[in-house]
N, C-alpha and C positions, 0 to 999 in steps of 0.2 A: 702365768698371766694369759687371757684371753686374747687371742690375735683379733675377733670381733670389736671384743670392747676398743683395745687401741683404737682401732680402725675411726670406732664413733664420734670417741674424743677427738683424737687428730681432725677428722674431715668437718667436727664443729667448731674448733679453733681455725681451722685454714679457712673456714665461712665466715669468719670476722664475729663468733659469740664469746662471749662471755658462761667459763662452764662453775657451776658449784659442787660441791657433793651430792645436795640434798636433788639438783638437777641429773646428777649423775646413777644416785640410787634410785630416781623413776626409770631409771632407763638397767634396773637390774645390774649397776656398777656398783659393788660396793668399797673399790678398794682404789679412788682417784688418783691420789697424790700416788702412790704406786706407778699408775700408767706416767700421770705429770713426769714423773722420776725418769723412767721410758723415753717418753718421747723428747725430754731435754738432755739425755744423756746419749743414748742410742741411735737418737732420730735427730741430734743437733738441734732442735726449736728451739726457738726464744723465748722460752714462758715466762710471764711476769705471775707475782702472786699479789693479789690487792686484798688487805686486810679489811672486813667491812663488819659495822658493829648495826646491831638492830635490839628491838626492843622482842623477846621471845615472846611467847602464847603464855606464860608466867607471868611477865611484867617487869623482867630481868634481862638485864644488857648481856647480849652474848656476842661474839665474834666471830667468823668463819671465813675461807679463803675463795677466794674467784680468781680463776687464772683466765688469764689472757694471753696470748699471739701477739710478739711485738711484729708490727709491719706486716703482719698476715689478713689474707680475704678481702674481703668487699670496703 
């Protein structure tokens, strides 16, 4: 794993964001829940995962996860 990438996620969860994957692979991450794994196991964080359903570019209910910082940031 990339000490970079940690580095991104961590300092965007400790800024009070909300991260997703699909935010994640703009940013050349393709392997989230990985780091997530990291930083909650390694790094002690509190990451919550919020399950959120949307309507895709199809027309079909899809699901994905958005981790959060409990208690962390702004």
């Amino acid at each position: 794993m990339d000490a970079t990438q940690l580095s991104i996620i961590k300092e965007k969860l400790e800024a009070g964001e909300r991260v997703t994957s699909m935010e994640a692979f703009d940013l050349g991450i393709t392997r989230l829940a990985a780091i997530i794994y990291v930083l909650r196991n390694d790094h002690g964080m509190n990451i919550i995962t919020n399950r959120c359903t949307t309507v895709n570019r199809y027309g079909h209910l899809t699901t994905y996860a958005e981790y959060v910082l409990v208690g962390g940031g702004v």
